[in-house]
N, C-alpha and C positions, 0 to 999 in steps of 0.2 A: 640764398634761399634757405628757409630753415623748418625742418619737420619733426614733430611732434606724436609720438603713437601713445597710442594707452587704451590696451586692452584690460576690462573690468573679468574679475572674478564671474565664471560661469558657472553653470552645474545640469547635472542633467535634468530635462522639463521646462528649463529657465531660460529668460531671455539671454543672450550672448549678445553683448555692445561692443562695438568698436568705433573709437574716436580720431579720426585724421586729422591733424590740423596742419594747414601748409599756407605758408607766405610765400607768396607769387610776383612778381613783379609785372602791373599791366594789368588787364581786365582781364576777367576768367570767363570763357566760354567754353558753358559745360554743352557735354554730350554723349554720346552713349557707348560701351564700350560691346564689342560684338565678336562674339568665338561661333566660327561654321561648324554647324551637327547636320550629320549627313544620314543618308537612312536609303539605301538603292538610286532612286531617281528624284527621289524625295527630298529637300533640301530648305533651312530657316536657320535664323539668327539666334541665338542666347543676345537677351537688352539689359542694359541697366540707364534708369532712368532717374532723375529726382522726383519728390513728391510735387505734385500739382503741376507737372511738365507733361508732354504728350512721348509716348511710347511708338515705334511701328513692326508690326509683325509681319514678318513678309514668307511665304509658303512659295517656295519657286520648286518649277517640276523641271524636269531635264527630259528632251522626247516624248513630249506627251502626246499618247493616243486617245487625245478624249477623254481620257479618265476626267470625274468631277472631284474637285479640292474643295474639302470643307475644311472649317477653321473650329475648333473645340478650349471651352477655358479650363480650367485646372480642375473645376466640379463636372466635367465631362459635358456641358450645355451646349449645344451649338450656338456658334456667334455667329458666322457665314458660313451658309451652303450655297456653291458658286454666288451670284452677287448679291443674294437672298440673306437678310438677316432676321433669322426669328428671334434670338434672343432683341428681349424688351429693354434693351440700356442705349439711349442717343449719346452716349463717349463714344461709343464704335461707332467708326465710320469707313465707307469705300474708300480705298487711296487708288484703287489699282484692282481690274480683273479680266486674266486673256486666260489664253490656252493654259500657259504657262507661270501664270504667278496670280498670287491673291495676296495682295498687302491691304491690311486694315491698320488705322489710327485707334490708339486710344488715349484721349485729352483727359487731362486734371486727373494722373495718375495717385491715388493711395497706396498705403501700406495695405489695405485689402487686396489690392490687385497682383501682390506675389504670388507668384507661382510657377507651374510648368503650362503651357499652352498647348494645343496639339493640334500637328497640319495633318489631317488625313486623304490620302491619295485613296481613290475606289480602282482598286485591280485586283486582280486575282493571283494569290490573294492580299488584302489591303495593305497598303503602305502608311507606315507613322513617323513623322519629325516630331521633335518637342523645344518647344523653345522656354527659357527658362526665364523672366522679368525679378528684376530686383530694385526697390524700388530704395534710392538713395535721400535720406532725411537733411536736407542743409537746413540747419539751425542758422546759422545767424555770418553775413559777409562786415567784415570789421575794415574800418579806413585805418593805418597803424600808423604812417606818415605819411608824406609826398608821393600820391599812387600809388601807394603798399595797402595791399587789401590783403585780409587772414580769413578764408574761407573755412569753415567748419561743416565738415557731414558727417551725419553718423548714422548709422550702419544697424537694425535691430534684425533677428531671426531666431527663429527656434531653433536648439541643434539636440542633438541626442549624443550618446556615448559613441556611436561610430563617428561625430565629427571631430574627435580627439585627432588632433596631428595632422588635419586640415588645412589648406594654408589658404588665406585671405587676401584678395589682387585688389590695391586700390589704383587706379590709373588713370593721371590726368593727363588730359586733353587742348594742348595750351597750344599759339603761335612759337612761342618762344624755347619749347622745350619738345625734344622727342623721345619716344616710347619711355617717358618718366614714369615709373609706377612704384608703389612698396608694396610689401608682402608680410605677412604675419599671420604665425600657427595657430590656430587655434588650442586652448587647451581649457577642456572640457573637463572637470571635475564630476564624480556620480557613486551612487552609495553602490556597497560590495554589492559583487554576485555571489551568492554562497551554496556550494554543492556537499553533501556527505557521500565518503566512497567508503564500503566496506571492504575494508582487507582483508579479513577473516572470518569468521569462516565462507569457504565458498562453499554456497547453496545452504539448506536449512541450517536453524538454527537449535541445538540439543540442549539438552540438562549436560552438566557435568565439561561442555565443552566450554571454550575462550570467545571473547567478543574482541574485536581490533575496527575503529572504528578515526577517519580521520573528515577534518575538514576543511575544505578547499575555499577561499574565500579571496576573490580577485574587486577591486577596486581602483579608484583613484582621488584622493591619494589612500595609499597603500591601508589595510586595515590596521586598526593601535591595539585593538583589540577582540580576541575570540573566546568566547565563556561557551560551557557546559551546560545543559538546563535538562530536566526531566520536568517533561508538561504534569501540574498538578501533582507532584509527589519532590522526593531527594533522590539524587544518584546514587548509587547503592554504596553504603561506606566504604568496603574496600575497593572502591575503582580508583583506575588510576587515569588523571588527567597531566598531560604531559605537552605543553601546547595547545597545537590546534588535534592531537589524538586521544583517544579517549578508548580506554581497554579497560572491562572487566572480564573474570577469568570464574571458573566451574560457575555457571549459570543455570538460574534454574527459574520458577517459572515467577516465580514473585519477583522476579527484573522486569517481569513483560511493561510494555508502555510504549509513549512518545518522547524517544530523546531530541535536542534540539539542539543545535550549533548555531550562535548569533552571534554576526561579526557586526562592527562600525568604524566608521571613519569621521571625518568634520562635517559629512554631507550630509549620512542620514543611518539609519539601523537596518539591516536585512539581517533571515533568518533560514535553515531550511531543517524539515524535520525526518526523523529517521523511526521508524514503528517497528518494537524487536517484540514479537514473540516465539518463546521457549518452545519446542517439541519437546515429546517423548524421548529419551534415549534411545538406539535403537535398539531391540531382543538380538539376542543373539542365538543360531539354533545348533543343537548339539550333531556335531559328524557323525553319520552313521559310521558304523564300521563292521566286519565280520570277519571270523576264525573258523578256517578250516582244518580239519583233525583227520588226521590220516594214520593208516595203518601205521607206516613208519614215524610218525610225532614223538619226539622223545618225552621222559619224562620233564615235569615242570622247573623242577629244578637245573634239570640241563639244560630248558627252553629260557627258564632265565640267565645262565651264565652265559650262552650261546646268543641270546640275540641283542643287535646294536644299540649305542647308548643312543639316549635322546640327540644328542648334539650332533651326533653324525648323521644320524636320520634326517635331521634339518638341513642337514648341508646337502645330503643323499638327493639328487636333480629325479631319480625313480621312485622317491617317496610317495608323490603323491600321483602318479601315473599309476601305481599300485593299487592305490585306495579307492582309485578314480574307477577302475578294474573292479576291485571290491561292489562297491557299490552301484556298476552294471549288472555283473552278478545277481545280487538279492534284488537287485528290480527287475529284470528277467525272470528268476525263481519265482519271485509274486506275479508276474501276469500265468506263468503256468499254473498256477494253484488253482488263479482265480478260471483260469478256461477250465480245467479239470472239474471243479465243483459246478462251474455251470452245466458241462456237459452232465454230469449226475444228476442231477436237481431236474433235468430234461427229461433223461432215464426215468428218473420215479415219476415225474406228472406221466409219461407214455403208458407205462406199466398202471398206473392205477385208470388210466383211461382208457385201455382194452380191457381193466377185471370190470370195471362199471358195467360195461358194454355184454358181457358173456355170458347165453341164456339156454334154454334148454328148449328144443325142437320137437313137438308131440304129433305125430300121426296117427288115420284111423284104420292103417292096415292091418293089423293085430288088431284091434279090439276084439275080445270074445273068446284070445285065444289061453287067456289065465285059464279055463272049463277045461282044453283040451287035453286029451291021453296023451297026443305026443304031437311032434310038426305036421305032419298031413293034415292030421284034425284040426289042431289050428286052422290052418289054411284056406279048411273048407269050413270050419265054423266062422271065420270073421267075417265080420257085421259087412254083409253087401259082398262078398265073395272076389271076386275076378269078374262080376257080370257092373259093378259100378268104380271101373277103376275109372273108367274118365272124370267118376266126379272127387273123384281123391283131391284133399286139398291138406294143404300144409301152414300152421297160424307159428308166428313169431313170438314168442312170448319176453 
């Protein structure tokens, strides 16, 4: 017996071929090779069939209480609900429908008809199988001698980057031979992936600070090459590109732009970009600070030889507990001011809003008595006497 493999170069998006060739001894009767996918109660086959040969899907339930089995194609259509088929295609056909199973045919299978299938069970809540169809291409059966025939099928599907490292079960199905099958990996070629990660700085970005800037570039096979690019402009002369990192240092705002990192490999070009704009430096605000003068303060001169150098003050763990004091102080001090002048500013609106107010009271009990010699006289000369005191009245002025 003698076998043949030859897997063709793939890549990601593109077809993936695989080519079996096996000499057999005897006629070959093909058929389907079938792995159980289970799902609760729910239960169908994984098929592989050749092209233009009949497929069978079989949806078996375990214990079924009546629930209804519908059968679903890979575009989600119904093909059967229980022994109803709306879908419009006479390939499907009833093979089988009880409590417990729903087997449909389907004749003169294509390469269209790959896919995943779905048994859904109605419970609460619903139940899914999926059965998966692959559809096996035999090109061409060869007579090589005396009842030697060299079958060829070949194998096409889409695969992506996750079917790197895959492995491929071819398995025939002969009188002559048991559980014969080969296997073989896939390997999926595909262009990088490419990320930029900032090193440095973390969080914005300043005038006068450093740029660290690296890129990550994962493919297969492996990237040859990663360049530097600033979109629409040069990378600022003194940068430094060192690999796949890329550092410039005191930045300032005429670096602002689109950098770029693009890597390649034999498959294809990827790229990813990075947008740096410069801030402001931050200000910086000057420490308050305050001196208290006390009776006993020496003089300056002794204040200078007497107090600590700088260097020890830095080390001094009360240094800034001190300052920290300090400046409760004068912020204390200032909310007193500021109450004291309010309360005054209170004072003077009160005080000018009682002199506003302050008038002088004239009555007509004296009138008449400027005439008089003395207070008696008065009294009996004023206008209306003691005989109109009731009508005395008093005006506000």
């Amino acid at each position: 017996m003698k076998q043949v493999y030859n897997m063709a170069n793939t890549s990601y998006g593109s077809l993936a071929t695989l080519l079996l060739l096996f000499t057999i001894s005897a006629a070959i009767r093909t058929g389907a090779a079938q792995y159980p996918v289970q799902s609760q109660n729910l239960v169908t086959d994984n098929v592989s069939v050749v092209e233009g040969e009949t497929a069978t899907i079989s949806c078996r339930v375990k214990n079924n209480d009546d629930s209804v089995i519908q059968l679903l194609n890979p575009n989600r259509q119904t093909i059967y609900f229980r022994d109803v088929r709306p879908l419009k295609d006479a390939r499907f056909q009833l093979v089988n429908f009880s409590d417990n199973e729903l087997r449909v045919a389907l004749s003169n299978v294509s390469l269209s008809d790959e896919g995943r299938y779905v048994c859904q069970l109605y419970t609460d809540p619903p139940q899914e199988a999926y059965a998966d169809i692959t559809v096996l291409r035999k090109s061409k059966v060869e007579l090589t001698y005396d009842r030697m025939y060299t079958v060829t099928s070949l194998l096409r599907f889409t695969v992506t980057r996750e079917d790197d490292g895959v492995p491929v079960i071819c398995i025939v199905d002969h009188p002559a031979v048991k559980d014969f099958q080969a296997q073989k990996y896939l390997e999926v070629q595909y262009k990088p992936e490419v990320k930029i990660v900032v090193e440095f700085p973390v969080g914005l970005t300043r005038e006068g600070e450093n740029l660290e800037l690296t890129c990550r570039a994962k493919g297969k096979p492996e990237p040859q090459q990663v360049n530097w690019v600033k979109v629409d402009d040069d990378v600022p002369s003194h940068a430094v590109i060192t690999g796949s990192d890329l550092f410039i240092e005191n930045l300032n705002k005429s670096f602002n732009g689109t950098y770029r990192c693009v890597a390649s490999n034999s498959v294809g070009e990827s790229y990813d970009d990075y947008i740096l704009y410069v801030y402001d430096a931050p200000t910086t605000t000057p420490k308050l600070t305050t001196t208290t003068i006390s009776a006993t303060t020496p003089p300056p001169d002794i204040i200078q030889d007497t107090a600590p150098s700088t260097e020890a003050a830095a080390h001094d763990s009360r240094a800034g507990t001190e300052a920290q004091r300090s400046v409760d102080h004068a912020v204390i001090g200032g909310v007193v001011a500021v109450v004291v002048f309010a309360m005054l500013c209170l004072l003077i609106v009160l005080g000018r809003y009682f002199a506003r107010h302050k008038g002088t009271y004239f009555t007509h009990e004296a009138k008449g008595a400027d005439d008089a010699a003395d207070a008696d006289t008065a009294i009996i000369n004023a206008e209306g006497g003691h005989n109109n005191s009731d009508e005395k009245k008093e005006y506000y002025i």
